[in-house]
C-alpha positions in Angstrom: 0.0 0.0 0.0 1.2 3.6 -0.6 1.0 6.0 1.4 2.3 9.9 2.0 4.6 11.8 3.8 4.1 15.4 4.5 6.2 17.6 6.0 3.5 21.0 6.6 3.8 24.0 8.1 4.8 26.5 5.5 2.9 28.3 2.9 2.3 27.5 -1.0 2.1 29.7 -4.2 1.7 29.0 -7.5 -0.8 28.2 -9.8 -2.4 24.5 -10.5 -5.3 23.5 -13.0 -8.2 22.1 -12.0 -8.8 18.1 -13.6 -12.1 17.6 -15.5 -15.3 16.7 -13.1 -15.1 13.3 -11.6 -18.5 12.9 -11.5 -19.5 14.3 -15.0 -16.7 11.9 -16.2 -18.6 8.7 -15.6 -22.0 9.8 -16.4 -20.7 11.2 -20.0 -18.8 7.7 -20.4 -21.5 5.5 -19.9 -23.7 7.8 -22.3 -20.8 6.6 -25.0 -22.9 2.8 -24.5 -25.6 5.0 -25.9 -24.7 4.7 -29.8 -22.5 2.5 -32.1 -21.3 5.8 -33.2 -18.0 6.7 -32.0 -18.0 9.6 -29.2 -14.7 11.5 -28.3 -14.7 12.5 -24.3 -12.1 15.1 -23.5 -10.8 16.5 -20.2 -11.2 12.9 -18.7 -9.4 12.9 -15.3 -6.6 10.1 -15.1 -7.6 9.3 -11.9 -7.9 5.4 -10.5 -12.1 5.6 -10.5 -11.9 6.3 -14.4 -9.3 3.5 -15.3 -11.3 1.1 -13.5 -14.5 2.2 -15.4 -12.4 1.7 -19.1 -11.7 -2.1 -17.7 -15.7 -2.4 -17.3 -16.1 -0.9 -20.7 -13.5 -3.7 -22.1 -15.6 -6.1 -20.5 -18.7 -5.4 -22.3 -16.8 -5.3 -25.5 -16.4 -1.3 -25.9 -13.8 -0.2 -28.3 -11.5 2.2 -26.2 -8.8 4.7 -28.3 -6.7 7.0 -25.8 -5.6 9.7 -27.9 -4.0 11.5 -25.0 -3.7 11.4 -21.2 -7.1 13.3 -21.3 -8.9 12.3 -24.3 -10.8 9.2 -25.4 -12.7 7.8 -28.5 -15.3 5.6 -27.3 -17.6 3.1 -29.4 -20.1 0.9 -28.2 -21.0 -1.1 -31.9 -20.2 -4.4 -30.6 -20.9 -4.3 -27.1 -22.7 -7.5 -25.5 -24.5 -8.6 -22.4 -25.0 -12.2 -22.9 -21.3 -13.2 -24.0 -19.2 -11.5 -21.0 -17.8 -13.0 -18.3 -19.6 -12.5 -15.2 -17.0 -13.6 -12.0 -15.0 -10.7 -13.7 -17.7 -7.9 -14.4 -18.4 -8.5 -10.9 -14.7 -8.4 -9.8 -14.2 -5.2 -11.4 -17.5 -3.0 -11.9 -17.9 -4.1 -7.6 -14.7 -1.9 -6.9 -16.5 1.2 -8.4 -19.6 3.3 -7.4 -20.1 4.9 -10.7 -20.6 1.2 -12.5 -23.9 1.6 -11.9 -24.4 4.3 -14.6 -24.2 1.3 -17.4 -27.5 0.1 -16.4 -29.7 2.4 -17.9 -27.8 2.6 -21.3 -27.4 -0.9 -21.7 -31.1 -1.6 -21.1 -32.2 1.0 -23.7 -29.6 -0.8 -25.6 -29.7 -4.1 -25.3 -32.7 -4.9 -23.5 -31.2 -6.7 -21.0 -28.2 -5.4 -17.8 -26.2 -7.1 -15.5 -25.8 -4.8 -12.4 -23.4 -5.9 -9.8 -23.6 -4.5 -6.3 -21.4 -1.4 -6.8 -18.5 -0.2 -4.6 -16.8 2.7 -3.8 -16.7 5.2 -0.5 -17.6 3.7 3.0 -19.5 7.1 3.9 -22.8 5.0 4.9 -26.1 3.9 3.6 -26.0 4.6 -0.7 -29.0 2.9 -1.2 -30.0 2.1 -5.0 -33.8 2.3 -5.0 -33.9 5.7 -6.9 -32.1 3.7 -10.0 -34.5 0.8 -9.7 -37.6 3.0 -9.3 -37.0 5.1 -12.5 -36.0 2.6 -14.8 -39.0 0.2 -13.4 -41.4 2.6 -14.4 -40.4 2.4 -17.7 -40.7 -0.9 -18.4 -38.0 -2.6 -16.5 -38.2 -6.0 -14.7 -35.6 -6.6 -11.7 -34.1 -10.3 -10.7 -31.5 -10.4 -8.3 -29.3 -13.7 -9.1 -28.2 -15.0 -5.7 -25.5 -17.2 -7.5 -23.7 -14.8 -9.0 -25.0 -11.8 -6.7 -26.0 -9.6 -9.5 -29.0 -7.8 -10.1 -30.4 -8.9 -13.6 -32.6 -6.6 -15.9 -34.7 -7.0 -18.8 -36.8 -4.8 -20.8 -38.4 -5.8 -24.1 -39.4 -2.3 -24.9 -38.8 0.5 -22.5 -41.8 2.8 -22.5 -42.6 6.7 -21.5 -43.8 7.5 -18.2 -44.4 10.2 -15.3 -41.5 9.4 -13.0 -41.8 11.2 -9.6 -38.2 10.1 -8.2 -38.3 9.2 -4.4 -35.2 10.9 -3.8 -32.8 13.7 -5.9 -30.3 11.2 -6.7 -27.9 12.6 -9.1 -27.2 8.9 -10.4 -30.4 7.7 -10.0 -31.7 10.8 -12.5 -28.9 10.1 -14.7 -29.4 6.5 -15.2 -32.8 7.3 -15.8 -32.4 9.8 -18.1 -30.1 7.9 -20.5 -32.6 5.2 -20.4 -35.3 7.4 -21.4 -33.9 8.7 -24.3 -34.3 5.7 -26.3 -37.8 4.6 -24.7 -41.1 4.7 -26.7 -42.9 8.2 -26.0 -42.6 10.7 -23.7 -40.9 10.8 -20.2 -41.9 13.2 -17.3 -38.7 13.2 -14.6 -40.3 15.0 -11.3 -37.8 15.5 -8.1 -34.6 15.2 -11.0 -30.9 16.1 -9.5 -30.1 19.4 -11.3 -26.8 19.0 -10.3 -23.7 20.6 -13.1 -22.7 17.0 -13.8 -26.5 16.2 -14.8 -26.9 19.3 -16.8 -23.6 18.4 -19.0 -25.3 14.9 -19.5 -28.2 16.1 -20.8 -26.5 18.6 -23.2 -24.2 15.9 -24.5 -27.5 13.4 -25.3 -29.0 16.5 -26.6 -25.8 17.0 -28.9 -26.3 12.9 -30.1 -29.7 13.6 -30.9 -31.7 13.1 -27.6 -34.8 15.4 -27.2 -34.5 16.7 -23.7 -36.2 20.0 -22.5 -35.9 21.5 -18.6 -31.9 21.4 -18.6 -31.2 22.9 -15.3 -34.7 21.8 -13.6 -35.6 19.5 -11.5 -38.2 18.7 -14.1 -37.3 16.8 -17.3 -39.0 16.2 -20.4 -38.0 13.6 -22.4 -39.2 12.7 -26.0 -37.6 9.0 -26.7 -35.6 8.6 -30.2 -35.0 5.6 -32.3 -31.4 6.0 -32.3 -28.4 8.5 -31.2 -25.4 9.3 -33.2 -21.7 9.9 -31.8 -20.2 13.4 -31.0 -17.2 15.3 -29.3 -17.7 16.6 -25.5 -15.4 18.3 -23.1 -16.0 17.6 -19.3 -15.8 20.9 -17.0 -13.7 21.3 -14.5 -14.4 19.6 -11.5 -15.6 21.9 -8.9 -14.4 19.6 -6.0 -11.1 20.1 -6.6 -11.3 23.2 -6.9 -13.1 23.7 -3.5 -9.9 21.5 -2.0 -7.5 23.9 -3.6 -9.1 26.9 -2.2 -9.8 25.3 1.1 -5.6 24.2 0.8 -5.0 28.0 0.6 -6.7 29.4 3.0 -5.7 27.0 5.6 -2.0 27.2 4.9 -2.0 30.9 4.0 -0.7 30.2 0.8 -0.7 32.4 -2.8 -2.9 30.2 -5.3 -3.9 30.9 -8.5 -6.7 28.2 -10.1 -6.4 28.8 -13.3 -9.7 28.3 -15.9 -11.7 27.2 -13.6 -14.2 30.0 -13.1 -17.8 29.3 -14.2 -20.7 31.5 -12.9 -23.4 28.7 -13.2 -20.7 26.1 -12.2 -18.8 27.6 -8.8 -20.6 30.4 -7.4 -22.8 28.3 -4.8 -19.6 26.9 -4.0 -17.6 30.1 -3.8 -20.2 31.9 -1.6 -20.2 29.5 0.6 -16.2 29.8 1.4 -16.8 33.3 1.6 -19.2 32.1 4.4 -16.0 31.4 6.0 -13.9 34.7 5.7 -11.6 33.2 2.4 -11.0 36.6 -0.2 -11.5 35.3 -3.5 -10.3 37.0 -6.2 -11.8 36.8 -9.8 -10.5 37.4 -12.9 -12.1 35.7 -16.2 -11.7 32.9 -15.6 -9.0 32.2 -13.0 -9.5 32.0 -9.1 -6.7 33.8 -7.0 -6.7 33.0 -2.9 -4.2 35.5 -1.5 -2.4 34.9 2.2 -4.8 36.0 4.9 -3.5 36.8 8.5 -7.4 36.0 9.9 -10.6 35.1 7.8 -13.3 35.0 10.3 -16.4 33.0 9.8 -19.7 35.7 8.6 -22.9 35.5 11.5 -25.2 36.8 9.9 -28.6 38.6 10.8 -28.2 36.9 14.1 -24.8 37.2 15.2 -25.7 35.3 19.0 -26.2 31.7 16.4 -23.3 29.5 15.6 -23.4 29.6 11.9 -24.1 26.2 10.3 -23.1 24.9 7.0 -24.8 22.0 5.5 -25.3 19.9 2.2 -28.3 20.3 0.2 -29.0 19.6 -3.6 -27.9 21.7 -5.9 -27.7 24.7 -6.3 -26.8 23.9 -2.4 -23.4 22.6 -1.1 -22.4 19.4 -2.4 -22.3 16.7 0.4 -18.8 15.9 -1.0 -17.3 19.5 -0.2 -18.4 19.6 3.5 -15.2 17.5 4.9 -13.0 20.0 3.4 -15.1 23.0 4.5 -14.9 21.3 8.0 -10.9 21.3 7.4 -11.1 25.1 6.2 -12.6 26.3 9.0 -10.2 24.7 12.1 -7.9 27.9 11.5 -10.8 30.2 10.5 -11.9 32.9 13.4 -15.3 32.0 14.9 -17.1 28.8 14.9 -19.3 26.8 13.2 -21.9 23.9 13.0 -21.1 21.1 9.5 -23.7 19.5 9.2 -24.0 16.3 7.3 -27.3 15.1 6.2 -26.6 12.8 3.6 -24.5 10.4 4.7 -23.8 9.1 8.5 -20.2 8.0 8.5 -19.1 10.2 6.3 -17.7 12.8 9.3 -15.8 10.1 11.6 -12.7 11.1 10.3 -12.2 14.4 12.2 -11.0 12.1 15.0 -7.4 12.7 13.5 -7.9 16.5 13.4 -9.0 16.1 16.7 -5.2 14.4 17.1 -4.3 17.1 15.6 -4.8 19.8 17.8 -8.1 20.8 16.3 -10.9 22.2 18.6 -13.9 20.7 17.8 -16.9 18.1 18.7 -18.3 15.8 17.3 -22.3 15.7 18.0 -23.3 13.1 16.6 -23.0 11.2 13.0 -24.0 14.1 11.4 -23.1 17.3 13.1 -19.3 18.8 14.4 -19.1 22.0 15.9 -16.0 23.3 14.8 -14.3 26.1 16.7 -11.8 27.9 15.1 -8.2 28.3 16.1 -8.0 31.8 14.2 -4.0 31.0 13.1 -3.3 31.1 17.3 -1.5 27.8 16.9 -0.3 25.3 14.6 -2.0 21.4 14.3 0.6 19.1 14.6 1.8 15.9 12.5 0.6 12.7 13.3 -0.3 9.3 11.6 -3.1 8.4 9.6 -5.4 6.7 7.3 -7.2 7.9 4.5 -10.8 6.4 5.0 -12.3 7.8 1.5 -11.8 10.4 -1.7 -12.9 13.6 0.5 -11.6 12.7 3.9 -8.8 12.1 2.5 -7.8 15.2 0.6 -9.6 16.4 3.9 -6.8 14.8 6.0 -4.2 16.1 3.4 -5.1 19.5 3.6 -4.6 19.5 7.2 -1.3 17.6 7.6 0.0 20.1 4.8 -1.0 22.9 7.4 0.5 21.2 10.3 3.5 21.5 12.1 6.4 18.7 11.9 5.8 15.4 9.9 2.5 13.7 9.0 2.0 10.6 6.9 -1.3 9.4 5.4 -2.1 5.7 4.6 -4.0 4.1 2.2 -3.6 6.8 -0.4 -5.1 4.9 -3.5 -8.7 6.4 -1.8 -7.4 9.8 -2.6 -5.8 8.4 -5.9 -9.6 7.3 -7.1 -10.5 11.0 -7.5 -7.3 13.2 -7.6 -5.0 13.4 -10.8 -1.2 12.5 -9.1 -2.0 14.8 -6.4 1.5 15.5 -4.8 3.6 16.1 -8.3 0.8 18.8 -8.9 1.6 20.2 -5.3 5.3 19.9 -5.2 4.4 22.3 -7.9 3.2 24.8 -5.6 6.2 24.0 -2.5 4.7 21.5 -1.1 7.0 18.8 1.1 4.9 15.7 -0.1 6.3 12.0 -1.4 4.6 9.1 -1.9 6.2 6.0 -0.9 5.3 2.5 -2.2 
């Protein structure tokens, strides 16, 4: 296993580009299942998440051209359901939360998915009705194969429906969606995630011929076409990272330029909500500039007798997977405040480290720390620790980059499935970091 060394304390500068969106990444992929057209996907992130998606697509017989580090030519003309091995789509789809964004394309495909319990973060409960519920309704019949432990789905002819959505699950809408758009008729999506990463999906079907009206909603119509053709789609940069780079500044007190990554419809939730904190952001075009702070004290408000609280909502809210480094942000901040995370219920054990640390903070319960800020007064220190998923860990790296003396992060591959070789982009900036195998 790999892991990090850090050796914090001392502040960055530079400038660093943002990868392209994790999230839209696998949603746009699976859309390439869509066609036997060839689609060209640029901006991919070469992160471990994405590789292990291109060994699912080899499995189902995909046709994979990298033309560079960021840029693939997908086509899905021979892909097949009945002919693949199953022992190793489970093996490999299983390690991989986004795997289960092939079900709704190969069903308006093929008729007919094999859906393996998907992986990915330990946060809690990610429960996998909303996908079920959508798809069912238009048309779908669900067997789970104890033998093999896969969920099997058939679907002679998908059809049109009114789909009120139990829950906004940005998945669930998007497998959904991509099975709609080859269905018989019309499709009504009530309660649909509106999220950036859905909106891009939509706009790339809509690009391959998909008829799709109430981009940006959280109500979808959808006319279903015979067939869609390929195209050429670049994925935007992803907003999480960005959110870690500016949360990396202001806790460090560093000098940070992001370049083109500035998108009004794309960051601005985000951004206000750092601003929320006391962290000066500087604008211009399209680049993000955090300048060295001495104190950013966390806003009140109307009622400045309330702890302000930051939670995650869906979108245009804060996205559940920026709250552990807004929880990390605001340990040096001036003030205190209330994270609270509704979404998932282990997601937020990992501040027992900053605790270690030297952090001042609680932990409520599952869902809720009060953090009160150290306002630069003293340094955390190094310790040892283990990275327990994608956001805790860049969490956990944020901090130990911060801290005094030397701090070394395990199991590092969790922070590898959604950050592009992390420490050679923040050696970059000044950073002390090595990873050692």
């Amino acid at each position: 296993m790999s892991k990090f060394r850090i050796h914090g304390g001392k502040p960055l500068s530079g400038t660093i580009q943002p990868q392209g969106s994790k999230n839209e990444a696998f949603q746009v992929m699976c859309a390439a299942l869509l066609t036997t057209e060839p689609v060209i996907i640029r901006n991919v992130p070469d992160i471990l998440d994405v590789q292990a998606l291109l060994i699912v697509f080899e499995i189902l017989g995909v046709n994979i051209q990298k033309i560079d580090d960021h840029t693939y030519c997908l086509q899905a003309a021979n892909i097949s359901i009945d002919e693949i091995d199953i022992s190793k789509l489970k093996a490999d789809a299983s390690k991989i939360r986004g795997s289960i964004l092939i079900l709704g394309p190969l069903l308006a495909r093929l008729h007919k998915a094999i859906i393996p319990l998907p992986g990915g973060d330990k946060i809690g409960r990610r429960r996998l009705d909303t996908h079920f519920l959508g798809i069912s309704k238009l048309g779908a019949l669900f067997h789970y194969d104890g033998q093999n432990n896969v969920y099997v789905v058939n679907a002679q002819q998908l059809q049109g429906d009114y789909i009120l959505l139990d829950e906004s699950s940005v998945t669930g809408t998007a497998n959904t969606i991509m099975a709609a758009v080859l269905a018989n008729g019309k499709t009504t999506i009530y309660n649909a995630a509106c999220e950036p990463h859905v909106q891009q999906l939509c706009r790339m079907l809509v690009q391959m011929g998909a008829r799709i009206e109430g981009i940006g909603s959280n109500l979808l119509t959808i006319e279903g076409v015979e067939t869609l053709h390929g195209t050429d789609h670049t994925i935007l940069p992803d907003m999480l990272e960005i959110g870690s780079f500016i949360g990396l500044a202001a806790m460090t007190n560093s000098d940070i330029t992001i370049q083109n990554a500035y998108r009004p419809d794309l960051l601005d939730p985000v951004l206000e909500r750092f601003r929320n904190l006391g962290v000066k952001l500087e604008i211009n075009q399209t680049d993000i500039t955090i300048r060295p702070q001495a104190c950013y004290e966390v806003q009140s408000g109307i009622h400045a007798h309330h702890i302000p609280t930051l939670a995650d909502a869906i979108w245009p809210g804060l996205p559940s997977d920026l709250l552990s480094i807004m929880l990390v942000t605001a340990i040096q901040a001036k003030g205190s405040v209330l994270i609270h995370q509704k979404m998932y219920e282990s997601r937020l054990f990992f501040v027992d480290n900053l605790i270690e640390m030297g952090a001042k903070l609680v932990l409520c319960d599952p869902h809720r720390v009060h953090v009160v800020g150290l306002n630069r007064s003293c340094m955390l220190r190094g310790i040892r620790m283990t990275s327990p998923d994608i956001r805790a860990g860049i969490a956990l790296l944020i901090a130990a980059l911060s801290a005094e003396g030397e701090s070394v992060i395990e199991h590092i591959q969790q922070i590898d499935r959604g950050y592009e070789k992390i420490e050679t982009r923040l050696q970059k900036l000044g950073a002390d970091i090595e990873r050692i195998d």
